[in-house]
N, C-alpha and C positions, 0 to 999 in steps of 0.2 A: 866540703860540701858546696853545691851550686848554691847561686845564686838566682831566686825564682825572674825572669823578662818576659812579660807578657807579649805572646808574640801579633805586635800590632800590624804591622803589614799586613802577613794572612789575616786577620781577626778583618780588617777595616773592607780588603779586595775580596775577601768571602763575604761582605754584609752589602758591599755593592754588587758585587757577579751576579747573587744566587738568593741573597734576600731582598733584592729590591731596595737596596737603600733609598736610591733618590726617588720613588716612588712613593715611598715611603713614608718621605720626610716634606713630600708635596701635598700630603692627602690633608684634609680640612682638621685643623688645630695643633698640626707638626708645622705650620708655614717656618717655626723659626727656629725650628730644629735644622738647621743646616749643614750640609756636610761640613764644614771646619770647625761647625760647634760639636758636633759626633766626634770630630778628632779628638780634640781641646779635653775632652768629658771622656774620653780614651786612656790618653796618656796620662791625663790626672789619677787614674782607677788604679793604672799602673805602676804608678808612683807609691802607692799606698799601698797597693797587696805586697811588692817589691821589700817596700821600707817598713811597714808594719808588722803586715801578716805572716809572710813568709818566716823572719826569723824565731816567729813565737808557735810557729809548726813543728815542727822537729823536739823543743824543750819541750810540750805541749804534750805532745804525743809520750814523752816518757813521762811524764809527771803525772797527767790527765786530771782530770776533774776530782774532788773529794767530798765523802759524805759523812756526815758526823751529825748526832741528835737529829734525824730531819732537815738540815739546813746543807747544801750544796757550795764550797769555795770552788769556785773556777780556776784552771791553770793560771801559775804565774804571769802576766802581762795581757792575761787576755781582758781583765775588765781596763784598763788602760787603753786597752788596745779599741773596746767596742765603747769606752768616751769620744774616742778623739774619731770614730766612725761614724757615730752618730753627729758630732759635733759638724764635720763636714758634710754631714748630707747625704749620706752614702746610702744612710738607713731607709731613708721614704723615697730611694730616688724614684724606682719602680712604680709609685703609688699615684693614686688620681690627688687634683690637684686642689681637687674639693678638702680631700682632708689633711693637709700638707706636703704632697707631695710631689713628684717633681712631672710627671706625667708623661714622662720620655717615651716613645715606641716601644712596641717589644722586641725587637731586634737590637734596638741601643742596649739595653738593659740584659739583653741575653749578654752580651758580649761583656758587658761591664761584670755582669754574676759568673761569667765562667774562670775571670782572673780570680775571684773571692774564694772560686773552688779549685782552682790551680794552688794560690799560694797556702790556704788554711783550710781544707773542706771541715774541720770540726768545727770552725767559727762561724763556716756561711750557713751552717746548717741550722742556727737560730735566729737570722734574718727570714730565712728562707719559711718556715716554720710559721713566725712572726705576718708575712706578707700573704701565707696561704690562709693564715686565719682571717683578715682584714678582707681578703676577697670574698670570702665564704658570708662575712658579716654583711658587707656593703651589697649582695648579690640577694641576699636573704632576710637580713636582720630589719628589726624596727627603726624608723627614726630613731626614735628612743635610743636603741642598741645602739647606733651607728654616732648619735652624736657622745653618746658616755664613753663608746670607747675609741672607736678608728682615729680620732688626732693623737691620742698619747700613743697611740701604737705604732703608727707610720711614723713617725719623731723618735721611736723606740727608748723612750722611758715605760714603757711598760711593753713587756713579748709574748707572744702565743704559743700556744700547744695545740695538737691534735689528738685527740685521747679514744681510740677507736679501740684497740687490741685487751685482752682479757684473760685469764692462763686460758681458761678454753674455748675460747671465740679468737682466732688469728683472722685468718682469711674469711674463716669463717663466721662472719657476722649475724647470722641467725641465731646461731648461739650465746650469742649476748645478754647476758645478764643486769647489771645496773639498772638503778630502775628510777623515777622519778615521780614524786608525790606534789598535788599541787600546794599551795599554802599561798592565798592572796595574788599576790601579783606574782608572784614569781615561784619558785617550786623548791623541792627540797630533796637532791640528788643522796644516793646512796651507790657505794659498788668500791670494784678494786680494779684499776687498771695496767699495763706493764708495756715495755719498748715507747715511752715517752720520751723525746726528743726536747732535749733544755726544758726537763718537765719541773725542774729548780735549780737555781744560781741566786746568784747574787750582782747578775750583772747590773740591771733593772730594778726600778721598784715597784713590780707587781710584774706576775704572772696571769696572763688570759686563758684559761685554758675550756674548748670546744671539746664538749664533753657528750660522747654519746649512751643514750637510755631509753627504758618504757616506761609508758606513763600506765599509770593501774587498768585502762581501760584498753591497752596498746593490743592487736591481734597478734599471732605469730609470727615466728620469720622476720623478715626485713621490712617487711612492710608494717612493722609496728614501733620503731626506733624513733624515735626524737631526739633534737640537734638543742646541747641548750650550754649556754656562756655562763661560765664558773670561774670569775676571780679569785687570784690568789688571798689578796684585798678586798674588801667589799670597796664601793665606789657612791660617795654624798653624792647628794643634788647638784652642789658646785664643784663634782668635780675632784675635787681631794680624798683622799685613803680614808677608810675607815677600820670597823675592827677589820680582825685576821677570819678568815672564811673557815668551813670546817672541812679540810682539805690539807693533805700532808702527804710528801714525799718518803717513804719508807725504807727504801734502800736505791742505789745506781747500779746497774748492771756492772759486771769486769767482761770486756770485751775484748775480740780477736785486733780492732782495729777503732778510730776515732775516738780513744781515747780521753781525749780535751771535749768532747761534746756528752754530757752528762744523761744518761737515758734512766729516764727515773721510774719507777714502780711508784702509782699512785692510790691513794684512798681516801672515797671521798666519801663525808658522812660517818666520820665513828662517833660522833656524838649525836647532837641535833639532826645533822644533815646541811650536807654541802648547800647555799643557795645558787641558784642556777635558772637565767633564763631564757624564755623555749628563744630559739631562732628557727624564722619561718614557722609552717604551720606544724600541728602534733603528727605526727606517724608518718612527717617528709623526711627526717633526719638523714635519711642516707644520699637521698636527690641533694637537699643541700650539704654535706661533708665530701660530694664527691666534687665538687668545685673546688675547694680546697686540695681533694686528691689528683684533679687531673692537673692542679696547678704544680702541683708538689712534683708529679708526676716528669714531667716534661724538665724540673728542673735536676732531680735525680736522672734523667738522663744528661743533662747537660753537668754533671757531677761526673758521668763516664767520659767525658770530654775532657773536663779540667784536671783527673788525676792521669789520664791518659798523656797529657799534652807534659805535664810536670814530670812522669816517669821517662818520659821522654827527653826533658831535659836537663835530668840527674845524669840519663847512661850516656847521652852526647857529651857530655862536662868532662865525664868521667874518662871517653873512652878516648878523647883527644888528646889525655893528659896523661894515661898510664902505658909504659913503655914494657911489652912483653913479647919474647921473641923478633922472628926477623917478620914483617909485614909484609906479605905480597905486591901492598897498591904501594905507590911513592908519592910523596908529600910528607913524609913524617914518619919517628919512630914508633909513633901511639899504636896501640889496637885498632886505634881505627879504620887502620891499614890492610887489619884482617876479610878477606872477604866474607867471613860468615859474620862478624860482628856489625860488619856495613851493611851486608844484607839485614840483620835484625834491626838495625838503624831506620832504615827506609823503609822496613815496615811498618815498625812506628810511628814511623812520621807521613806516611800515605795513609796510615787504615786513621789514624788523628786527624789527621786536614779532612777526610772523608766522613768523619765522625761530624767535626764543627762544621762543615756545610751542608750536614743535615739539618741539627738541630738551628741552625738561621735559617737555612729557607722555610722548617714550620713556624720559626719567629717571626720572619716576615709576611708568613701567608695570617699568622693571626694577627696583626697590623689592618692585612686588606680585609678579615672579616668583621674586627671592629667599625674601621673607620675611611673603607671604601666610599665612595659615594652613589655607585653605583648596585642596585640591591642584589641585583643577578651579581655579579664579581665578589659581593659578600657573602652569599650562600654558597656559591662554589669554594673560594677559600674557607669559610667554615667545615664543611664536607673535607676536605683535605685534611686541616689542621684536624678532623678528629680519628680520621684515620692511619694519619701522621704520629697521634703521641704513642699510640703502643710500640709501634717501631720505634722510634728517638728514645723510651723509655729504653726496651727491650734489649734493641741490638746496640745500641752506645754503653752501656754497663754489661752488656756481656762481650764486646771487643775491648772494653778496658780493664778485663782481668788476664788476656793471653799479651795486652800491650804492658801492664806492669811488669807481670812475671819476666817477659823479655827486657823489662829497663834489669830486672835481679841480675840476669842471665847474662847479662853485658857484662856485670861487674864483676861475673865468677862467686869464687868463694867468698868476695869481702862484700856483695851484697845477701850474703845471706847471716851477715855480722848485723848487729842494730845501727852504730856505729856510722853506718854510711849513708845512714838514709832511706838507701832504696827499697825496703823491706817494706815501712810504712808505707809505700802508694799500694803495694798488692794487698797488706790487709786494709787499708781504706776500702780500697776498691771492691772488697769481695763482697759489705753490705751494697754496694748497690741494685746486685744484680734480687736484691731480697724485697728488702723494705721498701713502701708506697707499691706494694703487686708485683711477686715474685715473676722473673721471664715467663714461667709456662701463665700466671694469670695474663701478662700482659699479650701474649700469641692466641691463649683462645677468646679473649677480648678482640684481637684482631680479624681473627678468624669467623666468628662468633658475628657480635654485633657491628663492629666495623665492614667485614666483607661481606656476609651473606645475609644483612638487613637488610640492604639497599639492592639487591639482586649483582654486584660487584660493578655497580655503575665508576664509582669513583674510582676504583682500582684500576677500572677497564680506561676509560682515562688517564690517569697517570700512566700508564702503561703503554697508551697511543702517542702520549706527547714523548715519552723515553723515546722509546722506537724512531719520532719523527726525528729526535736529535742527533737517533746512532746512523742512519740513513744518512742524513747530511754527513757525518763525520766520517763516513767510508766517502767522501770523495774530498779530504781536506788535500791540500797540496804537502801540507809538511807529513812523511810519512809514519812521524810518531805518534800525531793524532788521529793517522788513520787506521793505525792497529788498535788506539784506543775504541776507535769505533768501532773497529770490526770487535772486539772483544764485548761491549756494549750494547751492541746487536744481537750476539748469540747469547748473551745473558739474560737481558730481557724478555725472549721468547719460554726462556725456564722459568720464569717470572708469570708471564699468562698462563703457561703450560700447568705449575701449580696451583693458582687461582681458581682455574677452571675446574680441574680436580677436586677441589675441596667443593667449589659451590652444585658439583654435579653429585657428590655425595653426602652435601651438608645433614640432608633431611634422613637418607638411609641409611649411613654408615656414620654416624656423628664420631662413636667413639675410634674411627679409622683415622676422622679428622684433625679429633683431638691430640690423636698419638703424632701425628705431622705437625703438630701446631708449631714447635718450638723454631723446628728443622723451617717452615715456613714465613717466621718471622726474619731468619737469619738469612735468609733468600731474600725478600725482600728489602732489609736495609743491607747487604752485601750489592745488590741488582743500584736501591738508591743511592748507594754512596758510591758509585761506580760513574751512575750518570753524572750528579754532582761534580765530581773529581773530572770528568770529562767537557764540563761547561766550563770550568777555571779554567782548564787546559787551552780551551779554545778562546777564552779571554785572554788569559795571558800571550797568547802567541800573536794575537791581534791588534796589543799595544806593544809589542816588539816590530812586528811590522811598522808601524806607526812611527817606532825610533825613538817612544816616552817610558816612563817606568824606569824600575830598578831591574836591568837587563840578567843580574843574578838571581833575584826573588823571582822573576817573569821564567827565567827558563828550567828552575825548580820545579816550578808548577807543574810543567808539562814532563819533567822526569817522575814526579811520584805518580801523575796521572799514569804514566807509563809503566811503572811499579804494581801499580794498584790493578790494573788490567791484569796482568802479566802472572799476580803470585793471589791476587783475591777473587776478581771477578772470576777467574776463571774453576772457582770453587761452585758455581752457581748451579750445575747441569749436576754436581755433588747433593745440594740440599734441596735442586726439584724431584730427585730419584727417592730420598728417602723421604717424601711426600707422600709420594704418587704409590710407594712400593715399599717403606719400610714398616709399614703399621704390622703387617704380620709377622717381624720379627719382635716387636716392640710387645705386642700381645701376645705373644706365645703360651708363655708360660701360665702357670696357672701361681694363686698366692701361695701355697704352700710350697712349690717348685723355688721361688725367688732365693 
């Protein structure tokens, strides 16, 4: 089996290209965030998923998580593995600095979370979990809240949960049941929830878990929910554990994939009643839980990055090293020599590099809407990054199920053996495209309130500055980034071309809308990560001129840009057609025809 190497070159020249590092890292309270300390805080990340993580993935995944009486044992080495995670800092890097933590940019931090989900995605996924509950708390919660729980959490002696989903409330959250009674200060939760994420272990000592309910006076629908914090533990004045809460983990799911990440069915209230309390005001719950979901959000996309990039460097491992038949290319007897396995090579590794310079440049743009100085450059990057996560969610987990299957497909028959690894990244991979808002939620969210709130102002923008980029790159001198250009130009225009469509039928044809949604998000990050892939390109060719750089990584660049053009973007005038004109196939039939 490989060995997981976080690939820092690309990770570092895509967070300066295309996320604006040094901008970044100048803005008011990053002064000492410096690019060699960005390195330093790199390579250390990589040292640890490397040496840690990676090899307790694989055991992990066959053994997985166990449940017995209510109580949750985690796979072999993992609590080992998230002592010596925490111990280093790893836990609160992400987090404000108020409550211990290390208050890095989002961009640093992207890059540092996507090695966590390259070499263990079951580990990171209760960091990740952990850090969306703390946001949701600190964005919403009482002093009160905020000082009893966010330091143990960021420090990660004690981890979070999200506790939305209910056998009959998934997506559908109006049908929610749980309910919450008040009692003194604090309230008294009843209900049963299910797909909790490290909703028990024993990694930590206490579970937080963000628990949503109606309170008896609650109206219907979603506008009757309330958001309210249920420790595992009840938690003193000073601080320390008290009793056990009235709340219990009932069974762990048996799952297709993420085996080592324990998703627990919960019940809260079979006694007294769970105590629980409200965060933010009564009948907000869902405004504040979706802070936590757009956070979760964006990182399950960057989840299709990190098993994308891993799958990727299982079937490279593999295909350098296994000798079958006579190879067409020369260098070597491996497979790799085959031209259809090179071709599936290079597309893994152009639709990935296009992948991770999406989800940084929305890391970096949410940097510039934090902590811009400027208040116009803040609202514009805010408007971006919110139009940005359904796409980063969307299309990076749904190109990192055709990028695993190709790491399988490398390996032939012996990756569809367990044995070799490769199997695991494609069932990892399959929940993403689900859980935190399935693709078609995240396309008519796109579609929906991202583009035809705002009359497609911000689209229509991004779309002027592509444009402006592919215009210049039809006159480059070198002429591989001028077919990237021209290829970037003609994509982009299928790009308007469907936007248009949708916002000229949002209001009459919604449900013609809806049926393109999907087909339209995949237009969209296919067109973004096109352009993306065409800025590196013309980066990298520019410190080649220049005669600096690593002259191999530098002229890569500009081959996958030229990949990516040539076998993706050129799919783009594919999914504006079935936009604009697939609905009537899509709706034909009638329910009882299906």
């Amino acid at each position: 089996m490989s060995t997981y190497a976080a690939p820092l070159r690309d990770m570092l020249f895509t967070m300066k290209e295309v996320g604006g590092l040094d901008a970044v890292c100048a803005q008011p309270g990053h002064e000492e965030t410096t690019p060699d300390v960005v390195e330093a805080i790199l390579e250390e990340a990589a040292r640890f998923a490397a040496g840690e993580l990676d090899p307790i993935n694989y055991p992990g995944d066959q053994q997985g998580a166990r449940w017995a009486d209510g109580a949750v044992t985690a796979a072999d080495g993992f609590r080992a593995a998230y002592e010596a995670f925490c111990a280093n800092g790893w836990h609160g890097m992400p987090a404000a600095t108020e409550w211990g933590g290390q208050g890095l940019p989002t961009l640093v931090s992207t890059a540092v979370l996507e090695m966590w989900k390259s070499s263990n995605m079951a580990f990171s996924l209760c960091q990740m979990l952990t850090l969306g509950a703390v946001e949701a708390i600190a964005h919403h919660g009482s002093d009160a809240l905020k000082r009893r729980f966010l330091a143990p959490m960021v420090e990660g002696r004690w981890t979070g949960t999200m506790n939305l989903t209910e056998p009959q409330a998934g997506s559908d959250l109006a049908a929610l049941r749980s309910r919450a009674v008040p009692d003194g200060d604090h309230y008294r939760v009843f209900g049963s929830k299910i797909f909790i994420t490290w909703g028990e272990h024993d990694l930590a000592e206490n579970i937080v878990h963000l628990v949503l309910a109606r309170l008896p006076d609650a109206p219907p629908g979603v506008k009757g929910i309330s958001l309210f914090v249920c420790p595992k533990f009840l938690v003193d004045d000073d601080g320390s554990l008290g009793a056990r809460n009235d709340l219990a983990c009932t069974s762990i799911e048996h799952k297709l994939g993420i085996h080592a990440s324990p998703t627990a069915s919960m019940s809260f209230g079979e006694r007294e009643g769970a105590i629980g309390y409200l965060v933010g005001e009564p009948h907000q719950g869902l405004a504040c839980m979706f802070t936590m979901m757009n956070h979760a959000r964006l990182n399950v996309g960057l989840e299709g990055v990190g098993i994308a990039e891993r799958a990727y460097q299982r079937a490279r491992a593999y295909a350098l090293e296994r000798v079958q038949g006579r190879p067409l290319l020369s260098g070597g007897k491996a497979i790799a020599g085959h031209p259809d396995v090179r071709r599936m090579l290079m597309d893994m590794k152009a639709r990935t590099e296009a992948m991770r310079a999406l989800a940084y440049f929305c890391a970096g743009q949410m940097d510039r809407a934090h902590g811009h100085p400027e208040a116009a450059e803040r609202a514009q990057a805010t408007a971006l990054v919110e139009l940005l996560t359904p796409i980063v969610k969307g299309w990076c987990t749904d190109s990192a199920l055709p990028i695993a299957s190709d790491g399988l497909q490398v390996h032939g028959g012996m990756g569809y053996v367990e044995e070799t690894g490769a199997a695991q990244y494609l069932r990892d991979a399959r929940i993403t495209t689900i859980y935190e808002g399935t693709t078609g939620i995240q396309a008519n969210d796109l579609i929906g309130r991202k583009l035809a709130r705002d009359g497609g102002r911000t689209m229509g923008a991004l779309i002027r500055r592509i444009d402006g980029d592919a215009r210049r790159l039809l006159d480059a001198h070198d002429p591989g980034l001028a077919q990237v250009g021209r290829a970037l130009h003609a994509a982009v225009h299928t790009l308007r071309d469907g936007a248009d469509w949708l916002l000229a039928n949002s209001v009459e044809r919604p449900e013609r809308c809806a049926a393109g949604a999907v087909p339209f998000l995949r237009l969209a990050g296919t067109v973004l990560g096109g352009w993306l892939s065409a800025r590196l390109a013309e980066a990298a060719l520019a410190q080649l001129a220049a005669g600096g750089g690593d002259t191999a990584f530098l002229s890569a660049k500009l081959a996958t840009a030229r990949h990516y053009a040539a076998h993706v973007l050129v799919a783009a005038p594919m999914w504006r057609d079935i936009v604009v004109a697939g609905a009537d196939s899509t709706l034909a039939l009638a329910d009882e025809q299906l």
